[in-house]
DOLUMKE-894322 format. One record per residue: z negated, x negated, y negated of N, C-alpha, C in turn; residue in three letters. Coordinates in steps of 0.1 Angstrom, whole numbers, padded with zeros to 4 digits, always signed. Each point is the difference from the previous one (the first is absolute). Layout:
// residues N
ZXYZXYZXYAla;...
// end
This chain:
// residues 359
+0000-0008+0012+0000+0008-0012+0000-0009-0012Unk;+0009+0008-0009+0001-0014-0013-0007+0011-0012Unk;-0007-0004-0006-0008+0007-0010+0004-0010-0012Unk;-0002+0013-0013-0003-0008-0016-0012+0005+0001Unk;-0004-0009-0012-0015+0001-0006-0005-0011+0004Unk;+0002-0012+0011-0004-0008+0002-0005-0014-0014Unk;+0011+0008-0013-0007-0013-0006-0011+0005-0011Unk;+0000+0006+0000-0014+0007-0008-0013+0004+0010Unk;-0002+0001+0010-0013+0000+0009-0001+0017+0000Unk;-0011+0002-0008-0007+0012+0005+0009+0013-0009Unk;+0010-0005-0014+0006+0006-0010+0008+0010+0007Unk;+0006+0011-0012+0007+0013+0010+0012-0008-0009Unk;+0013+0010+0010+0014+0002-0008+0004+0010-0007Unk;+0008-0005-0009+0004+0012-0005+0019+0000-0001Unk;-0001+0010+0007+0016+0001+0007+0010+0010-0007Unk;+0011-0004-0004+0007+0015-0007+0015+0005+0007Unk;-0001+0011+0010+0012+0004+0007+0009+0011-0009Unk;+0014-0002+0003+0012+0005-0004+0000+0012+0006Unk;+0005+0009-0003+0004+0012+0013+0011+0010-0013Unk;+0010+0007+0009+0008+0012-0006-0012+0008-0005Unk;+0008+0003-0019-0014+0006-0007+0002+0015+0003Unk;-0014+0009+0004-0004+0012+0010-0008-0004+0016Unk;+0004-0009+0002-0006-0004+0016-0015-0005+0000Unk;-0007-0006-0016-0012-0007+0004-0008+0002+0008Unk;-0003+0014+0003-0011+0002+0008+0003-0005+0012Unk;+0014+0001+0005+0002-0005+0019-0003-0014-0005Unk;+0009-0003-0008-0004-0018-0001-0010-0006+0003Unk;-0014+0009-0012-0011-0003+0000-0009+0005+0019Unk;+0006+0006+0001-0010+0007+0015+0005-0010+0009Unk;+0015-0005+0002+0005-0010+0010-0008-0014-0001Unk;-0004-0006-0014-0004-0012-0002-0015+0000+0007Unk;-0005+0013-0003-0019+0005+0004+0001-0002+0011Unk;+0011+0005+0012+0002-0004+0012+0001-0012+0002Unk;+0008-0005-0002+0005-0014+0002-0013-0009-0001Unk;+0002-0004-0016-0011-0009-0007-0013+0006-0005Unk;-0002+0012+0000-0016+0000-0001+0000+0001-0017Unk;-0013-0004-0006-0004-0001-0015+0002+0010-0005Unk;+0004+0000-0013-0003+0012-0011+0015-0004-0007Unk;+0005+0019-0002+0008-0001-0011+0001+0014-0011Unk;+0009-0009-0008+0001+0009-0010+0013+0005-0006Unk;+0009+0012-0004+0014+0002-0002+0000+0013-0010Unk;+0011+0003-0007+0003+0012-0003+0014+0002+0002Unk;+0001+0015+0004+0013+0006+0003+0012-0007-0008Unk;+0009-0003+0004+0016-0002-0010-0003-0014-0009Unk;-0013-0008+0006+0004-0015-0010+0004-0012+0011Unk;+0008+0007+0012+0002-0014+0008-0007-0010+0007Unk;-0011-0001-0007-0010-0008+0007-0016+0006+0003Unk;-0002-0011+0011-0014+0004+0007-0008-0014-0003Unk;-0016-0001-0007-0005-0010-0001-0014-0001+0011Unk;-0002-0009+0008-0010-0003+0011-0003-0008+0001Unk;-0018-0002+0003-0009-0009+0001-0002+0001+0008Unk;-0003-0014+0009-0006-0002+0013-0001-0017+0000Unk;-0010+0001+0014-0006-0014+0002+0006-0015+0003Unk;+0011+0006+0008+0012-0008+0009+0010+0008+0004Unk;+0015-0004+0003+0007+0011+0005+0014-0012+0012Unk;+0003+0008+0008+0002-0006+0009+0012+0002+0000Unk;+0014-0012-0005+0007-0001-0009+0012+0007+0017Unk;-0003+0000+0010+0009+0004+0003+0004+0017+0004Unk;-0014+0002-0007+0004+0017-0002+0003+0004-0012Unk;+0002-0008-0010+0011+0001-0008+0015+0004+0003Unk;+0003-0002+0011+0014-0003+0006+0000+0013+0005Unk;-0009+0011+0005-0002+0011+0011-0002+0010-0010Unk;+0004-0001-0015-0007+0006-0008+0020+0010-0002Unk;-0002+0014+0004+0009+0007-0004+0007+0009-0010Unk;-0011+0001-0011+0004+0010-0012-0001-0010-0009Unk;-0004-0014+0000+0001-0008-0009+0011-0010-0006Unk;+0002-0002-0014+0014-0008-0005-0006-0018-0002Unk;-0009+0002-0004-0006-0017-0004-0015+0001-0001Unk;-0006-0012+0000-0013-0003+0005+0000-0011-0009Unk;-0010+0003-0009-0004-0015-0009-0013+0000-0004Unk;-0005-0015+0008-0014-0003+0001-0002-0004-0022Unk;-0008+0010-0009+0000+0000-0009-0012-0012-0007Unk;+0010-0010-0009-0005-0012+0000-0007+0005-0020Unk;+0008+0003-0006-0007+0003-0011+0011+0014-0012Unk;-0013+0006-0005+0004+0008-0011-0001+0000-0013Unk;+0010+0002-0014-0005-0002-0009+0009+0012-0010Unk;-0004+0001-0014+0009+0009-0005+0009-0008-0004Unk;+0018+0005-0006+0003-0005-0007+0009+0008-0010Unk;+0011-0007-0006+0006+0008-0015+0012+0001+0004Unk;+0006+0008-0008+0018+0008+0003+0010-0017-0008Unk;-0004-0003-0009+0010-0011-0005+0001-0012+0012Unk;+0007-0005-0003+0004-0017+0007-0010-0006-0008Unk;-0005-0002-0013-0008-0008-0005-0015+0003+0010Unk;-0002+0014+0005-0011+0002+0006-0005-0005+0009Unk;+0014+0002+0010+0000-0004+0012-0003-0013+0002Unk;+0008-0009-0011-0005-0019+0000-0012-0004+0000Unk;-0007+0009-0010-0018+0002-0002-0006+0004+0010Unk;+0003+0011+0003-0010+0011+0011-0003-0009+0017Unk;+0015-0002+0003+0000-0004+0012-0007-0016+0009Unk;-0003-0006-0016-0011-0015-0001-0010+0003+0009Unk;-0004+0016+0000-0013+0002+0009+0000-0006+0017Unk;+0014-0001+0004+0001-0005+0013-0011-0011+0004Unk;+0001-0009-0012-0004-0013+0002-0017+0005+0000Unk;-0004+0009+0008-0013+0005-0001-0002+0001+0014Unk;+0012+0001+0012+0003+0001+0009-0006-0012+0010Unk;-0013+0002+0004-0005-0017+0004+0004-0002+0017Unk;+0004-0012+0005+0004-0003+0009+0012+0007+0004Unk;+0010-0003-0007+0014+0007+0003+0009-0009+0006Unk;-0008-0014+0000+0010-0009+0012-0006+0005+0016Unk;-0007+0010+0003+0000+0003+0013+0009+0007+0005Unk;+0005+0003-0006+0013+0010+0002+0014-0009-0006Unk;-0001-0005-0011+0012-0006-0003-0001-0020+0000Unk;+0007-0003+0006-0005-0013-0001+0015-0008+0000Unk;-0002-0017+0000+0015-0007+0002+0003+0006+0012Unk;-0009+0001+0008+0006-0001+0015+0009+0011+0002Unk;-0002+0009-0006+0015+0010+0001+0007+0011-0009Unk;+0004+0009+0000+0009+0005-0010-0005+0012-0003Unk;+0005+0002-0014-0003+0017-0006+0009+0003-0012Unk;-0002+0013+0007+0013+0010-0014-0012+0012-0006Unk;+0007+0002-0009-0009+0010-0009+0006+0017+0004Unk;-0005+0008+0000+0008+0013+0002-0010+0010-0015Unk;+0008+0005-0006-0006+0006-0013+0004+0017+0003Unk;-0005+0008-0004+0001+0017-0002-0008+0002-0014Unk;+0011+0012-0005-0007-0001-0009+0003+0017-0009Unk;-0011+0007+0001-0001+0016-0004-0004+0001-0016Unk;+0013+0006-0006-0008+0001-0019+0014-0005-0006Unk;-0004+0002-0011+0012-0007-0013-0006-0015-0003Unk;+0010-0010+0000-0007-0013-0001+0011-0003-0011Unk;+0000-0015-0008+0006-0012-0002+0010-0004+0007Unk;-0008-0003+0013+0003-0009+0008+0005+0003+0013Unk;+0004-0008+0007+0006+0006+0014-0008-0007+0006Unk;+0004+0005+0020-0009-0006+0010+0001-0011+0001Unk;+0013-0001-0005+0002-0015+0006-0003-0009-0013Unk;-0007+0004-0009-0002-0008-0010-0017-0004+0005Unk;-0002+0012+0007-0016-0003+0004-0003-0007+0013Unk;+0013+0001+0007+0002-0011+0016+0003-0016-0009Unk;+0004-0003-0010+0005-0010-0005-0015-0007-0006Unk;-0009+0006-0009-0006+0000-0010-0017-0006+0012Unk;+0003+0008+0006-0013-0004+0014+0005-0010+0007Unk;+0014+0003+0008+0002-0015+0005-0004-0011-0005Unk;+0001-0004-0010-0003-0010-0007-0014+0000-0004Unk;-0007+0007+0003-0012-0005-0006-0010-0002+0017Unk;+0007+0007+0007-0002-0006+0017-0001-0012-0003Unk;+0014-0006+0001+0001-0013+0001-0008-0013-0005Unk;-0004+0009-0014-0013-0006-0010-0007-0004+0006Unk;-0010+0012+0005-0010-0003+0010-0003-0006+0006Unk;+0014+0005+0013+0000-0013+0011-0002-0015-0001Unk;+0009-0002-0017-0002-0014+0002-0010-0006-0007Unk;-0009+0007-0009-0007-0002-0006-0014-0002+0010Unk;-0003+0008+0012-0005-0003+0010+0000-0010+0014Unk;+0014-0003-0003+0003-0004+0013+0008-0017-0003Unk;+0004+0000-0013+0011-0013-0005+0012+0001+0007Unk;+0004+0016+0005+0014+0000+0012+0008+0014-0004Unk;+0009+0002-0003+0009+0010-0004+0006+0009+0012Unk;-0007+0015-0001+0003+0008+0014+0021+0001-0001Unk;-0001+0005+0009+0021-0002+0003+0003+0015-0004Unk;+0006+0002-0009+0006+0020+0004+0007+0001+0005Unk;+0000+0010+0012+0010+0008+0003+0001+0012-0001Unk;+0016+0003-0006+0002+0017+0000+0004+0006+0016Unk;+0007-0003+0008+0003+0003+0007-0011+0002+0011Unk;-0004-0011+0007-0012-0001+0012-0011-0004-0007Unk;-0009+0002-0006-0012-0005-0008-0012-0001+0011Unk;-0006-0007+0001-0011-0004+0011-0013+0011-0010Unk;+0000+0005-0009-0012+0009-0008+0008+0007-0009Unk;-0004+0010-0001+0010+0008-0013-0012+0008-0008Unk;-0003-0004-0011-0012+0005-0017+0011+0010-0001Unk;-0007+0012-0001+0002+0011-0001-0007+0006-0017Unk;+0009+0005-0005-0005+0002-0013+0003+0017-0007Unk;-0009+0009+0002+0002+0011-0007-0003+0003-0012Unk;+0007+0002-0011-0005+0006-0011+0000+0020-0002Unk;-0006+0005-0003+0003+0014+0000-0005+0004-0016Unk;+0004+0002-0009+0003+0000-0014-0007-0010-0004Unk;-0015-0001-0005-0009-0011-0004-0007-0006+0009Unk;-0003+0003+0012-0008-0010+0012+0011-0008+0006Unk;-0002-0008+0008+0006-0016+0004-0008+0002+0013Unk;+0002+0000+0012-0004-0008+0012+0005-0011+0007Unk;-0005-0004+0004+0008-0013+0002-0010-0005+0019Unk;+0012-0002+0006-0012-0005+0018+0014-0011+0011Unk;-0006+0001+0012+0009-0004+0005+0005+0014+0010Unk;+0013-0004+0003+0012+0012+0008-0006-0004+0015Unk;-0009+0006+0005+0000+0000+0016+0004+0003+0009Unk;+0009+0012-0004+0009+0003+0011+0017-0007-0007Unk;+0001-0011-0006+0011-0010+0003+0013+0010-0013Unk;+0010-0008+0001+0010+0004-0011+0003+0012+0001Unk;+0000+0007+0006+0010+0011+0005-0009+0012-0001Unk;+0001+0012+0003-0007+0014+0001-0002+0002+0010Unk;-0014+0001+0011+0002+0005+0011+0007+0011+0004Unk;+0002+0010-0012+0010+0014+0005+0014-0009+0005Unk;+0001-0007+0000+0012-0005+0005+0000-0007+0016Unk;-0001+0011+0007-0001-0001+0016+0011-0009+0004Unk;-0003-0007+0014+0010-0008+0002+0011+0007+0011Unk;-0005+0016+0005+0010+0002+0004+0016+0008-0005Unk;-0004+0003-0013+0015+0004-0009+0010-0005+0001Unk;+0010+0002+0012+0009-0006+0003+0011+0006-0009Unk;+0001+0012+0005+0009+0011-0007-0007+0007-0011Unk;+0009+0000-0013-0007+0002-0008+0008+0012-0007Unk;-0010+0013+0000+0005+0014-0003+0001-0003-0015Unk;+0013+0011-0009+0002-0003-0011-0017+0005-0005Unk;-0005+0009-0001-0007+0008-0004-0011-0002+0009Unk;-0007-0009+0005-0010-0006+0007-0014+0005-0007Unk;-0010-0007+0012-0012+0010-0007-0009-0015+0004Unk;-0009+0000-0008-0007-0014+0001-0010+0005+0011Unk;-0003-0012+0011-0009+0005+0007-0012+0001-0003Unk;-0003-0006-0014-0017+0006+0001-0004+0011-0006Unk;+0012+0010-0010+0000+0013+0001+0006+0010+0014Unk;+0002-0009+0008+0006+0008+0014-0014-0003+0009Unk;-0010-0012-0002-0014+0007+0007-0004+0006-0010Unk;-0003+0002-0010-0010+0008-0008+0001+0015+0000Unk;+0019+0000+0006-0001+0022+0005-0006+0001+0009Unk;+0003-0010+0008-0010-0002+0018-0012+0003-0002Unk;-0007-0007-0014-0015+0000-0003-0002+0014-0006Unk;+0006+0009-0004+0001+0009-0007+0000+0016+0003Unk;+0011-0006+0014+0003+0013+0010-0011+0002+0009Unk;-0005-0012-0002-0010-0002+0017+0000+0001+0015Unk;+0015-0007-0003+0000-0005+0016-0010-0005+0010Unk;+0005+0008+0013-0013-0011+0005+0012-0003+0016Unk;-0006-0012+0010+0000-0002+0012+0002+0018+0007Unk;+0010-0003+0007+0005+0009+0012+0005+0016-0009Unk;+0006-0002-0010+0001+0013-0006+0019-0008-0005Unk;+0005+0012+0001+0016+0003+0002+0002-0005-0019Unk;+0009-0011-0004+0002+0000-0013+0019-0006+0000Unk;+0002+0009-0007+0020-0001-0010-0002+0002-0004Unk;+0015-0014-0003+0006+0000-0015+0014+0002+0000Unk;+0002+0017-0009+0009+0003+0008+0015-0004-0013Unk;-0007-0007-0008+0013-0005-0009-0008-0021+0000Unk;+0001-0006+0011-0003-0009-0001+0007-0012-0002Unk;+0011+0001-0008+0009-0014-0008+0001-0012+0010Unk;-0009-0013-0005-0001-0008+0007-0012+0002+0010Unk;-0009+0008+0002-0007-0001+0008-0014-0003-0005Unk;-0003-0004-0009-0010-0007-0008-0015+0010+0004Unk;-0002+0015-0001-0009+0008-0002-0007-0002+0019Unk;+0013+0005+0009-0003-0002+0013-0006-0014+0006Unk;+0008-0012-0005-0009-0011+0004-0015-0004-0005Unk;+0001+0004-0011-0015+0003-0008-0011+0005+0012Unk;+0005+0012+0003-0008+0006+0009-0001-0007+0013Unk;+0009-0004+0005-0001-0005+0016-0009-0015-0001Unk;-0003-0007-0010-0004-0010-0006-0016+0004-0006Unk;-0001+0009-0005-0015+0010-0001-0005+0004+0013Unk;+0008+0004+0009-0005+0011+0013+0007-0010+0011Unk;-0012-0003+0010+0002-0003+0011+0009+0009+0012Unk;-0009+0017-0002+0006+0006+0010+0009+0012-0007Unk;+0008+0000-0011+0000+0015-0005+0017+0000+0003Unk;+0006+0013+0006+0011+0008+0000+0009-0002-0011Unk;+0011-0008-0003+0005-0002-0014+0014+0004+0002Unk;+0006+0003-0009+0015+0007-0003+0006-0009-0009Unk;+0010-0006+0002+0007-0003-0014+0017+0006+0000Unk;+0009+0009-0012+0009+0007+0002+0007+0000-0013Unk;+0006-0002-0001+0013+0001-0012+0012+0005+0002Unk;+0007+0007-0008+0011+0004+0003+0016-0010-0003Unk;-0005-0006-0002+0009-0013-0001-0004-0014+0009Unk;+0009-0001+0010+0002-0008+0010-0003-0012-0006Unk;+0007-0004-0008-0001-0014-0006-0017-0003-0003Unk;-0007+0010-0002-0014+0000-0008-0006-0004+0015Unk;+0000+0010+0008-0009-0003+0015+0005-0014+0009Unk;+0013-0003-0004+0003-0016+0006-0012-0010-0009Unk;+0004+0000-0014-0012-0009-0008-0013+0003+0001Unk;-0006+0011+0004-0015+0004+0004-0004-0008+0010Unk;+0014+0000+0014-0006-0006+0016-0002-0009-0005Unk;+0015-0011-0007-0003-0017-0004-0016-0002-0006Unk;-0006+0010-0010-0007-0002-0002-0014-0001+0002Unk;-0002+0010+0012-0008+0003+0009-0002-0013+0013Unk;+0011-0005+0003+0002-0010+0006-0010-0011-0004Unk;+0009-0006-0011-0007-0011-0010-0018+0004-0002Unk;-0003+0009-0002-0016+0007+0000-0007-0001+0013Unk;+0009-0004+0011-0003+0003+0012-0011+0013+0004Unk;+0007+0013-0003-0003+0010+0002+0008+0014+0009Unk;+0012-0007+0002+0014+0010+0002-0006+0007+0014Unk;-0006-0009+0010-0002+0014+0008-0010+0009-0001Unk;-0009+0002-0010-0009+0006-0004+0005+0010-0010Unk;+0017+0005-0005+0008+0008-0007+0009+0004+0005Unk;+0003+0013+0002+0008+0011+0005+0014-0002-0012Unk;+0010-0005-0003+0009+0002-0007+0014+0010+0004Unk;+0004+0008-0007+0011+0009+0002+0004+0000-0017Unk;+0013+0004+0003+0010+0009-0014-0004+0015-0001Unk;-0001+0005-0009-0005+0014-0002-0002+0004-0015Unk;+0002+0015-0001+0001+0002-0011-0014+0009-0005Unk;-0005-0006-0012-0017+0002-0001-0002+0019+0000Unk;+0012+0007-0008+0001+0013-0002+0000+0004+0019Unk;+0003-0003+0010-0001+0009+0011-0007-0007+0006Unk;-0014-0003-0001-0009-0011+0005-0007+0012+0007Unk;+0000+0014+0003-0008+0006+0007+0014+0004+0012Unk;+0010-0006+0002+0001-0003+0012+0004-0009+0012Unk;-0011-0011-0007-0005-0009+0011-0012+0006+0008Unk;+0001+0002+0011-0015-0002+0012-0008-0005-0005Unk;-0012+0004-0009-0007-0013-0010-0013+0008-0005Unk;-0011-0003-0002-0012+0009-0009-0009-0014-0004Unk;+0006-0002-0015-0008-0009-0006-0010-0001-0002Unk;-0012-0006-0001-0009-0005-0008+0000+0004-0017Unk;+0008-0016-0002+0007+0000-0012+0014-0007+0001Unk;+0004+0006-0013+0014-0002-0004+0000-0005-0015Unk;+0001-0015+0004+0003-0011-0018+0009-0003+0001Unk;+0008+0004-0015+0014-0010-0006-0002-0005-0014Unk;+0012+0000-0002+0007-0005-0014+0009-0003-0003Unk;+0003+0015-0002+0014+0008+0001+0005-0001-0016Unk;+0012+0001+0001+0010-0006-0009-0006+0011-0013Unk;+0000-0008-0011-0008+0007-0015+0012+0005-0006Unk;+0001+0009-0004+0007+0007-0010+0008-0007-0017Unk;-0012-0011-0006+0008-0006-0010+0007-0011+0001Unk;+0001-0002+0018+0008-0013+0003+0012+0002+0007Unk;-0001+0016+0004+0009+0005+0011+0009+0002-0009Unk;-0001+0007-0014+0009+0005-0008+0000+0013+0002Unk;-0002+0009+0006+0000+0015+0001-0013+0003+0001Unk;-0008+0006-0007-0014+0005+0008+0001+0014+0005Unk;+0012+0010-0004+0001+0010+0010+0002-0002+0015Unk;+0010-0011-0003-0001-0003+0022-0010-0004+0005Unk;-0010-0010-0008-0013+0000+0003-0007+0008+0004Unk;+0002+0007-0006-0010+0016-0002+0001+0005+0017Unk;+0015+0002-0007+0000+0007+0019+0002-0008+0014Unk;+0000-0014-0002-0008-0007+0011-0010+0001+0005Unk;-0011-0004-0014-0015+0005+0001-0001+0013+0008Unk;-0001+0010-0002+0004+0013+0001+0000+0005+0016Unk;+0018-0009+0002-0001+0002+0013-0009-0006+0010Unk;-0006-0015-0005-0006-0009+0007-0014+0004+0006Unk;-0007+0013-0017-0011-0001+0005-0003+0019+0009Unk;+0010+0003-0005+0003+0015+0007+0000-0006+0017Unk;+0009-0011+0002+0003+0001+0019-0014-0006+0006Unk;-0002-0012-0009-0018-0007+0003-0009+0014+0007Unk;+0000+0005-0008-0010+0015-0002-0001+0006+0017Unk;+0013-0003+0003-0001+0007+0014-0004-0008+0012Unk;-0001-0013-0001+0000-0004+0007-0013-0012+0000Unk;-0012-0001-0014-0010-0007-0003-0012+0008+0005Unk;-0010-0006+0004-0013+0005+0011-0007+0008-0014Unk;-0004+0005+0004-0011+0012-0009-0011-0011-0007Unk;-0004-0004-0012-0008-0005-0005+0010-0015-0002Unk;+0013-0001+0008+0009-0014-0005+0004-0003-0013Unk;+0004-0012-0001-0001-0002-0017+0013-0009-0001Unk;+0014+0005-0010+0006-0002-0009-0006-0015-0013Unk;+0012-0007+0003-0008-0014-0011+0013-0005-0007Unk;-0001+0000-0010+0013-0003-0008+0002-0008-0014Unk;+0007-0009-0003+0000-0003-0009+0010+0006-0007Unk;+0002+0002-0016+0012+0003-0009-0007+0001-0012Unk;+0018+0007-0008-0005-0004-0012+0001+0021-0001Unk;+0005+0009+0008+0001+0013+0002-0010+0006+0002Unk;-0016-0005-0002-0009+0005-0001-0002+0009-0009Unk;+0001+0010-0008-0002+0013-0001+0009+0009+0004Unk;+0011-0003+0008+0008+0008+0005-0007+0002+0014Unk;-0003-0015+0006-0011+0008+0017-0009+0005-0006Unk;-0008+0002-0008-0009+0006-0005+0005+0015-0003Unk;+0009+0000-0004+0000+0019+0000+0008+0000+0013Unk;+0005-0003+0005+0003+0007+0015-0011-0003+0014Unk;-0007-0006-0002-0012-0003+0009-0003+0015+0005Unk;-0011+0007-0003-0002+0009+0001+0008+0013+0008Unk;+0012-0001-0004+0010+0006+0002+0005-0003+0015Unk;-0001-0013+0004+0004-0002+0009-0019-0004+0010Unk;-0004+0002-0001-0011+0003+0009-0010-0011-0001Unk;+0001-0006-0013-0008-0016+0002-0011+0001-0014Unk;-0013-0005+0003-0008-0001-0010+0003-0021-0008Unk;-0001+0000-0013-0003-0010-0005-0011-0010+0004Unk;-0004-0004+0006-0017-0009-0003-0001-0016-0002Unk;+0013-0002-0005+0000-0013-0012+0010-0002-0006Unk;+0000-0002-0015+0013-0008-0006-0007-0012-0007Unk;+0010-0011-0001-0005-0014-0004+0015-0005-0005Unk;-0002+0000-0014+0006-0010-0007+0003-0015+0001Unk;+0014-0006+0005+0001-0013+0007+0006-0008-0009Unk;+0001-0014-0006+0010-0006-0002+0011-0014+0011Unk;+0018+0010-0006+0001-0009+0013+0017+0001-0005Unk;+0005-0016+0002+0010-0001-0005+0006+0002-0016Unk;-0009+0002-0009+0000+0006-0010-0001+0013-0004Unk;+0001+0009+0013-0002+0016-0005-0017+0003+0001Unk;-0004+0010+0000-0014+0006+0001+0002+0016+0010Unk;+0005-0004+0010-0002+0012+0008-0016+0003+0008Unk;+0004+0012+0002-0015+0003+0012-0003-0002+0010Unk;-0010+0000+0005-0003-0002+0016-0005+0014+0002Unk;+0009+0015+0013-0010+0005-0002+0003+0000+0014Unk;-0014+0010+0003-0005+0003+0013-0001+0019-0001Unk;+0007+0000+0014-0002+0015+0001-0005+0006+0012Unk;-0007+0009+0004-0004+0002+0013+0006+0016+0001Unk;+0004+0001+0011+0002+0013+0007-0008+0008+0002Unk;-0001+0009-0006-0013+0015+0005+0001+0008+0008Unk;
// end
């Protein structure tokens, strides 16, 4: 087991996770699982902040609703000008023992985000900290650390969100963990996997209960599940061939494919497959991307009219879109109660997550 905290002794951490803004709470409940400690979040700001004693860096890696992981090295305020930022950001050098992490012996890049109206750009603030890294380093060490942008052996992670500055190191590495390594085939209109567990978290699946996806693109929502659930019943179906070839590849690569049922099929006559769901999750094509939202309409429509006949009494409907008040007035109508909507950000839109159960 590889643990942090080892260089401070008895001290806590303080850690700040990424996640799609709407999901905090799974974020926050998966880390309590995982890692234990204390956290803290609000709805739609992206991140989850947590304290704990030590954390056991390779359940970082097992961590599924999460985008980045940064062990939080220091915070300060700062100012919208460039003249500010030259000033404000001196506080680094407050940052004590920062050649434990960065040293000659290997390489680091800077990665900047940055929420508000500034001056300045990220990359003036990846530029403006690089360099005062390097300060440090050598002002500690008499040896000049090496950068790299590409493979960086450490990557300083740096958020600004209008006037606060965070600044830590990236522990889960350059990249976003939402970026699974089995995405072979890549759907135009793809759904990130850690909003594809979070409907899982949402719907409440569980082990040995029947779950489709009966508009499943690349596959992304179904392997989620087979990857969540050791023993559960899974469907994956699209009506486009080309979609369920890229699902298997990708199910493959996941090493999950015999644990998913794939067929071609059309989601509107989904009550006549042999079949009595559990649940039924997608993420079915949106209306302001499709170009028509009347054919939407009557997708929806038909999709959740044929569901109806063939979903177990108390089964639950899980959906994302951006057509959320249109399922919302025909829910009812079609035999289903509401009992969640959750505002998501994803790809740049703000669609819903909802959940519907059958009465």
């Amino acid at each position: 087991m590889v643990l942090l905290g080892f260089y401070c002794g008895v001290c806590v951490l303080e850690l700040v996770y990424t996640v799609n803004p709407g999901i905090e709470d799974v974020g926050a409940e998966e880390v309590l699982a995982e890692l234990g400690g204390d956290t803290r979040y609000e709805l739609m700001s992206g991140r989850i902040y947590h304290v704990v004693d030590n954390i056991n860096i390779e359940s970082i890696y097992r961590l599924r609703s999460i985008n980045r992981v940064i062990l939080l090295l220091w915070r300060g305020r700062i100012g919208r000008r460039y003249e500010e930022l030259l000033e404000d950001i001196k506080g680094v050098y407050g940052i004590s023992g920062l050649s434990r992490y960065v040293s000659p012996l290997n390489s680091f890049a800077v990665v900047s985000e940055r929420i508000g109206e500034h001056e300045y750009t990220s990359m003036d603030v990846s530029r403006i900290l690089g360099d005062i890294v390097i300060k440090m380093v050598y002002e500690e060490t008499g040896l000049k650390p090496r950068v790299d942008l590409r493979t960086p052996d450490v990557v300083i992670y740096a958020f600004i969100r209008e006037t606060e500055i965070f600044i830590g190191i990236l522990l889960s590495g350059p990249h976003s963990l939402h970026r699974r390594g089995y995405r072979i085939y890549n759907h135009p209109a793809a759904l990130k996997p850690t909003l594809a567990y979070a409907m899982l978290r949402f719907s409440g699946t569980k082990d040995k209960q029947v779950i489709i996806d009966p508009m499943c693109g690349g596959g992304t929502i179904p392997i989620e599940a087979a990857l969540l659930h050791e023993d559960a019943e899974i469907y994956c179906y699209d009506i486009n061939p080309r979609h369920i070839r890229g699902a298997k590849q990708n199910a493959l690569a996941a090493g999950v494919s015999d644990k998913i049922f794939f067929g071609v099929w059309d989601a509107r006559r989904i009550d006549e497959l042999n079949l009595e769901p559990d649940h039924m999750i997608s993420n079915p094509p949106y209306g302001i991307r499709y170009g028509d939202p009347s054919a939407i309409r009557r997708l929806y429509y038909k999709y959740l009219e044929s569901a109806s006949k063939i979903l177990r009494a108390g089964g639950r409907i899980t959906m994302i879109t951006t057509e959320y008040n249109y399922v919302s007035k025909i829910a009812d109508k079609l035999g289903y109660r509401i009992i969640m909507q959750r505002m998501v950000k994803h790809g740049g839109l703000y669609p819903r997550i909802i959940v519907l159960e059958k009465t």
